[in-house]
C-alpha positions as CSV (number, residue, x, y, z in Angstrom):
1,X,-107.9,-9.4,-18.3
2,X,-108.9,-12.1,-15.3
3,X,-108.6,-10.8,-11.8
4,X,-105.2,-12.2,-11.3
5,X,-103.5,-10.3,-13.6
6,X,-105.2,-6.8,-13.1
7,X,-104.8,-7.2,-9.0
8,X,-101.3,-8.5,-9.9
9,X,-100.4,-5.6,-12.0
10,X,-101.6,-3.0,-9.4
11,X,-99.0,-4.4,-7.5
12,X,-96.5,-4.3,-9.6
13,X,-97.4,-0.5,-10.6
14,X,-96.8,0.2,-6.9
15,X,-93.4,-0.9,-7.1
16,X,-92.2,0.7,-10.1
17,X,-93.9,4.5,-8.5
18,X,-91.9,3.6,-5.6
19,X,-88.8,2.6,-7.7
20,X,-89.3,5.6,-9.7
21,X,-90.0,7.8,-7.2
22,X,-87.3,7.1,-4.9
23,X,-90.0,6.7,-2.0
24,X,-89.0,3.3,-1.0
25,X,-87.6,-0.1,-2.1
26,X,-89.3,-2.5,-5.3
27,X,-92.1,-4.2,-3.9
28,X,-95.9,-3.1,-4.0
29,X,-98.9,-5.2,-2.4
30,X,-102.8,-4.9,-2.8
31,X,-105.4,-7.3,-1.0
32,X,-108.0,-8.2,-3.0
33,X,-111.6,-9.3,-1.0
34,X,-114.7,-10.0,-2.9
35,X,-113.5,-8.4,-6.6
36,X,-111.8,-5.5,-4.5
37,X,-109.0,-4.0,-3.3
38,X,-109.2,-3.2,0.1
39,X,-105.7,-2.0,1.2
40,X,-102.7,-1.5,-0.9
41,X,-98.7,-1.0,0.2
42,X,-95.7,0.1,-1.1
43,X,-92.3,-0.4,0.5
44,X,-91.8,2.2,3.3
45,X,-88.9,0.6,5.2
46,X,-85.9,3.5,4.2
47,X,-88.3,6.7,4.7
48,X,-90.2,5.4,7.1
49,X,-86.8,4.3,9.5
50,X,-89.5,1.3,9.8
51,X,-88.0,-2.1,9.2
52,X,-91.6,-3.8,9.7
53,X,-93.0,-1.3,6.6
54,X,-93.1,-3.8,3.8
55,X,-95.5,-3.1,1.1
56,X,-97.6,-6.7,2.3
57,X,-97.6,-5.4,6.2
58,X,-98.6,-2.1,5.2
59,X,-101.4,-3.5,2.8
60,X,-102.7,-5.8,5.3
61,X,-102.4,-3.0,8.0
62,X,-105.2,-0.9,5.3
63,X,-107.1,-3.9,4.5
64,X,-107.7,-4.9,8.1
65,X,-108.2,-0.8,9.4
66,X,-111.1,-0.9,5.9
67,X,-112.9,-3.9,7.5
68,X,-112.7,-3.2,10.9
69,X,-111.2,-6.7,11.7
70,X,-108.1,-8.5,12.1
71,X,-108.8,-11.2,10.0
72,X,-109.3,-11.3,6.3
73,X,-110.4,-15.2,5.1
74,X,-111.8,-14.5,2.0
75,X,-108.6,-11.9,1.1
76,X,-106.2,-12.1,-1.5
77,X,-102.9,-10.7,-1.5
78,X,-101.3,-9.9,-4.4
79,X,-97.9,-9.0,-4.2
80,X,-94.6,-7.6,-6.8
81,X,-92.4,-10.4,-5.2
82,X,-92.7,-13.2,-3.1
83,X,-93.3,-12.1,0.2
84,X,-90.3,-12.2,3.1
85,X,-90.8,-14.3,6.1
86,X,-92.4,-12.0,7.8
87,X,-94.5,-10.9,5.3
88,X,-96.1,-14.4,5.1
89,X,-96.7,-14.7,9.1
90,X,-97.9,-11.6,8.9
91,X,-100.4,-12.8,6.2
92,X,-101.0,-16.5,8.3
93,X,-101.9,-13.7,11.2
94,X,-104.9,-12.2,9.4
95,X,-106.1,-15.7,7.9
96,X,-105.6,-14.4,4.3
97,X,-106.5,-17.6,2.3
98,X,-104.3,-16.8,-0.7
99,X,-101.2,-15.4,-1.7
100,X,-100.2,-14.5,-5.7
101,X,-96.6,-12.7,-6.3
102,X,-94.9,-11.9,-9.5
103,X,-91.8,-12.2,-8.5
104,X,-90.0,-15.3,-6.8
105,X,-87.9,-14.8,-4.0
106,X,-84.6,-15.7,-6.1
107,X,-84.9,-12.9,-8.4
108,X,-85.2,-10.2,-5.3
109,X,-82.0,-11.7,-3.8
110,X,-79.8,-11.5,-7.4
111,X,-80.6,-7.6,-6.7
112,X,-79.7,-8.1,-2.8
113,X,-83.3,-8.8,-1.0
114,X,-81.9,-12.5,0.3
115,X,-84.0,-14.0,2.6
116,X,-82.0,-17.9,2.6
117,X,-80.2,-16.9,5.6
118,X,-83.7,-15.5,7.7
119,X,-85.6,-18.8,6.5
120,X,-82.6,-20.7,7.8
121,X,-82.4,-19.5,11.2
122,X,-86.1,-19.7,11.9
123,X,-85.0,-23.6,11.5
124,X,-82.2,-23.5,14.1
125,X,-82.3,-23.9,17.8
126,X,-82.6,-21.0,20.3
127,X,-79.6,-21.3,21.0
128,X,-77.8,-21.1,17.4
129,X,-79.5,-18.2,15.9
130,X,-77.3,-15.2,15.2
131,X,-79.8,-13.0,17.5
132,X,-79.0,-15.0,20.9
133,X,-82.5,-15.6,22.5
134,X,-82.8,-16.5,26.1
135,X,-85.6,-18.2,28.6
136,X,-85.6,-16.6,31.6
137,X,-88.4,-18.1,34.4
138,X,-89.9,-15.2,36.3
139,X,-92.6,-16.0,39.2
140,X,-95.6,-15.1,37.7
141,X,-94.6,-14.8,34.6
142,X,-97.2,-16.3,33.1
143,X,-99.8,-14.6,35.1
144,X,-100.5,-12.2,32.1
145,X,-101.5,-15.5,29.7
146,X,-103.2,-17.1,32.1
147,X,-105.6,-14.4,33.1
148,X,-106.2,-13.3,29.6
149,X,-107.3,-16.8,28.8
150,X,-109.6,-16.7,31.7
151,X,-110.9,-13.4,31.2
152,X,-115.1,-13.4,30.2
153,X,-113.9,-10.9,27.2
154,X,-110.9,-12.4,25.4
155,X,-111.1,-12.4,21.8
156,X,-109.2,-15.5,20.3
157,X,-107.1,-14.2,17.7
């Protein structure tokens, strides 16, 4: 069996325990670095009262507490579907330099995971998204931003 499929099938196995064992929704996520999984996740969102705990997040969340760093460039994460939108900023955030799913994101919205209607606001302006977002100017606002970039002990993430 090649590396794809066995890391792909973990993943999958993770969403069927969770499926079967009423623990959370159908999706399951491993991240794979150097032959190895380093951090796995199952879909936490209901039990959890977490909307943020998808199985990706809460892989990537294991993967990066294993290595002791926020980014994982050689990483690989396998995942039961194709991830959500935040799943995949999520996995832009750590640098992960490759993504393999099972399932495309059509098949998880026939059984009511749609995410058209999230990937089409991200495309709109401010100001015609369903969640209104506002820009409100404070005097010194940006004080935070700027003296973190001047600070001798940022850490560019």
């Amino acid at each position: 069996m090649d590396h794809d499929r066995l890391f792909l099938t973990r993943a999958v196995e993770l969403a069927m325990r969770n499926v079967e064992t009423c623990h959370g929704g159908p999706f399951g996520a491993v991240v794979v670095s150097n032959g190895k999984i380093i951090g796995e996740g199952s879909n936490l969102v209901v039990p959890s009262h977490d909307p943020t705990a998808h199985a990706e997040i809460l892989a990537i969340r294991a993967a990066c507490a294993a290595t002791g760093h926020f980014h994982l460039p050689e990483a690989t994460l396998y995942a039961s579907s194709e991830p959500c939108p935040m799943c995949l900023s999520a996995a832009y955030w750590a640098k992960i330099s490759r993504i393999v799913f099972a399932n495309p994101r059509c098949d998880a919205a026939a059984i009511g995971f749609c995410d058209a209607e999230l990937y089409a606001e991200l495309n709109l302006p401010l100001a015609a998204r369903q969640i209104r977002m506002e820009h409100h100017s404070l005097p010194n606002g940006n004080l935070p931003l700027l003296r973190w970039f001047q600070h001798p002990c940022r850490q560019p993430y």
